[in-house]
Each structure stands twice: as C-alpha cells, then as structure tokens.
N, C-alpha and C positions, 0 to 999 in steps of 0.2 A: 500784487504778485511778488514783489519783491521784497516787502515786509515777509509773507509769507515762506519765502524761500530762506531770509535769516534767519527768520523764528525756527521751520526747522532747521539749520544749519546749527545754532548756538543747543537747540534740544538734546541732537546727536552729542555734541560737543560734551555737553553735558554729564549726557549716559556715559560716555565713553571713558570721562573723568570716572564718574563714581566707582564704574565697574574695576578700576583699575587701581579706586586709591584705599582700598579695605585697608582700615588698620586696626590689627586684634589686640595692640597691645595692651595690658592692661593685668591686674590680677584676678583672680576665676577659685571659686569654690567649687573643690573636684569631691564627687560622691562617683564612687566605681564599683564592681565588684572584679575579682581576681581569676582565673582561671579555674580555681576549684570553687567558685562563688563568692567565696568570703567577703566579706563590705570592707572596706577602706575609704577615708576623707581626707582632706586637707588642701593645699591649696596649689594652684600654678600658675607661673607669669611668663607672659609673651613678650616679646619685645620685636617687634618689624627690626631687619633688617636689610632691607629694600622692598621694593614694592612686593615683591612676588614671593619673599621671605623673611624664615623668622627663626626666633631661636626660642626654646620653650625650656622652663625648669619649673618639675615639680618638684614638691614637700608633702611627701605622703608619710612619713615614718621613717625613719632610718637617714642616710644620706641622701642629699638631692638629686634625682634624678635628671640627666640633660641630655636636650635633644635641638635637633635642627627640622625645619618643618617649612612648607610653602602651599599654596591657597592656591586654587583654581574653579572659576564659579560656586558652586555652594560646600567645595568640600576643602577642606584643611586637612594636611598628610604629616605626618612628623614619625622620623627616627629617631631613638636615642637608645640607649646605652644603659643598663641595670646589672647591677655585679656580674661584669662584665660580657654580658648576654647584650644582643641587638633585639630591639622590639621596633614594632610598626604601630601606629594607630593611625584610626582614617575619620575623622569626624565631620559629620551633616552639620553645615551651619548654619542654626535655627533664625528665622525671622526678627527674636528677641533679643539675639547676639549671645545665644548659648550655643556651645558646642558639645554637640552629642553622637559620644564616638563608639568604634572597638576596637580593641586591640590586641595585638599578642606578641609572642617570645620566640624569633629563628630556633625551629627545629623542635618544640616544643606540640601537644597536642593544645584545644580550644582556646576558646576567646576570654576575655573578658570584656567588660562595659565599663563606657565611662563618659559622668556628663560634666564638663567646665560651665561654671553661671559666673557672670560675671558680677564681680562687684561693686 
C-alpha cells in the first residue's frame, strides 16, 4: 500500500512538472496568410522567459516583428507591435509542437492565419 501510495505521489509529481515546464523555444517556419488573405512565409523564434513566458520575433519581410507572449494549457497568446499598430495572436498548441494560430491588428477589421512548425 505504500509502494502504491509513492508511485502515485511521484506520478502527480511528475504531471505537475511537465505541465508546468513547456518550452517553445526554438525557431518555427511561419506560413500565414494576412487579413486580406494574401500568403506570407518566413520564420520565428521564441525564446521562454520564465516559465509562463516568452518573447517572440518574427522575420516575415520587412523589419522584425516583436512580441511578448505566455502559455496557458494548449494555447499560447502573444502581443506585439507592427508599424506601430498592436496585434494579438492566439495559437492552439498542436500535439506535434506546432502552433496553429490567428490573429489580428487593434482596431482593424478580420483575422488572418498562421501556422509556426517547428524546426
């Protein structure tokens, strides 16, 4: 009974870890398309900066775009900043360790799409 009672004690232990130590950092081939559809590619990288957050810069064309962003069960949220506009994205975080999002531009009308893979 006692065995049993550690085994699950270190189990929880365990979960409790993993769910808590996600880290997306890493760089990600982004395929999106834009509010009026258009396709755009290229790339972005996470970097954790504690557990529950991160910092994100993509390289889609032009200047880098940068943002700050934090993880909660399967979704990953990030703000940033685009000539001089504030956007949001919200991304489902796939099984495979893709993130497949949308997002868009304060005050702006539709969304666009966008998937990070990682590489």
């Amino acid at each position: 009974m006692r065995n049993l009672l550690l085994s699950a004690i270190f189990a929880a232990a365990t979960i409790a870890t993993a769910a808590t130590a996600a880290d997306f950092s890493g760089t990600y081939t982004v395929r999106g398309t834009t509010l009026e559809g258009d396709r755009y590619d290229g790339t972005a990288e996470i970097t954790m900066t504690s557990d529950d957050t991160c910092r994100m810069v993509w390289h889609t064309g032009g200047a880098p775009i940068t943002g700050f962003c934090m993880w909660n069960g399967d979704t990953l949220a990030a703000s940033y900043t685009m000539d001089n506009e504030v956007g949001l994205v919200i991304y489902r975080i796939k099984d495979n360790g893709a993130l497949d999002g949308v997002w868009t531009i304060a005050d702006q009308n539709g969304v666009g799409n966008e998937l990070l893979i990682p590489q």
